[in-house]
C-alpha positions in Angstrom: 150.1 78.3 109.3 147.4 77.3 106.9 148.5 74.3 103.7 150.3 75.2 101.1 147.7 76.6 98.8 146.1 78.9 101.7 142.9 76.6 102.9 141.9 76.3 106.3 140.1 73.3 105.7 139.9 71.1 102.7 137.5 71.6 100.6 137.0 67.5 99.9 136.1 67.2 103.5 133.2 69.8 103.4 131.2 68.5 99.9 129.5 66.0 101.8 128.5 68.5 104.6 127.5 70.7 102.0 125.4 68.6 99.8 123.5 67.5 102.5 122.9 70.9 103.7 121.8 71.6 100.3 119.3 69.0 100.8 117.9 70.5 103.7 117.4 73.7 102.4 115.3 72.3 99.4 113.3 70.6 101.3 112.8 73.4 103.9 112.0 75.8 100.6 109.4 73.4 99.4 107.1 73.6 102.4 108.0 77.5 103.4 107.6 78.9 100.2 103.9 77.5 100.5 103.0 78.4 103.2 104.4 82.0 103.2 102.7 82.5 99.9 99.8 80.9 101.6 100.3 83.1 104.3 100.3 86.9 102.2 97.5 86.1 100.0 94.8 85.4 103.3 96.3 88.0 105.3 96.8 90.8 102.5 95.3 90.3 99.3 92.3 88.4 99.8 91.3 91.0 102.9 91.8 94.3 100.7 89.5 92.3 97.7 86.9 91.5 100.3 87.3 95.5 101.5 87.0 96.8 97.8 83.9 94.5 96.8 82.1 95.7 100.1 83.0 99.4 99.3 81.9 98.9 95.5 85.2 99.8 94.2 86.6 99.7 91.1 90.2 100.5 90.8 90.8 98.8 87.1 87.7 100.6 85.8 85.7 97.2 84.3 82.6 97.6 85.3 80.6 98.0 81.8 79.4 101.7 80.8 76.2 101.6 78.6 76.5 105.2 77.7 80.1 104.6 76.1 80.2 105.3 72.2 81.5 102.0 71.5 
């Protein structure tokens, strides 16, 4: 059966394991996070700008109006 207070494994025995997994995954997020930001802005939102200046749309409306009142 497990220990007296129901753990399978200490949980002493697993901090190092787990801080240096930890670690890992920091590092790991600081170069994916680039690159899949990186990776959605050239492949999505910088192609459907391109597509819209080409097209001469204006979804946001800014283009200036010289007949407005004001």
């Amino acid at each position: 059966m497990c220990g007296a207070s129901g753990d399978v494994v200490l949980p002493r025995a697993l901090s190092l394991a787990q801080s240096a997994l930890d670690r890992i995954g920091r590092m790991l997020s600081n170069v994916m996070n680039p690159v899949a930001m990186n990776l959605l802005f050239f492949t999505v939102f910088a192609p459907a700008a391109m597509i819209l200046r080409w097209g001469k749309k204006d979804l946001l409306t800014l283009a200036r109006d010289p007949n407005a009142e004001t």
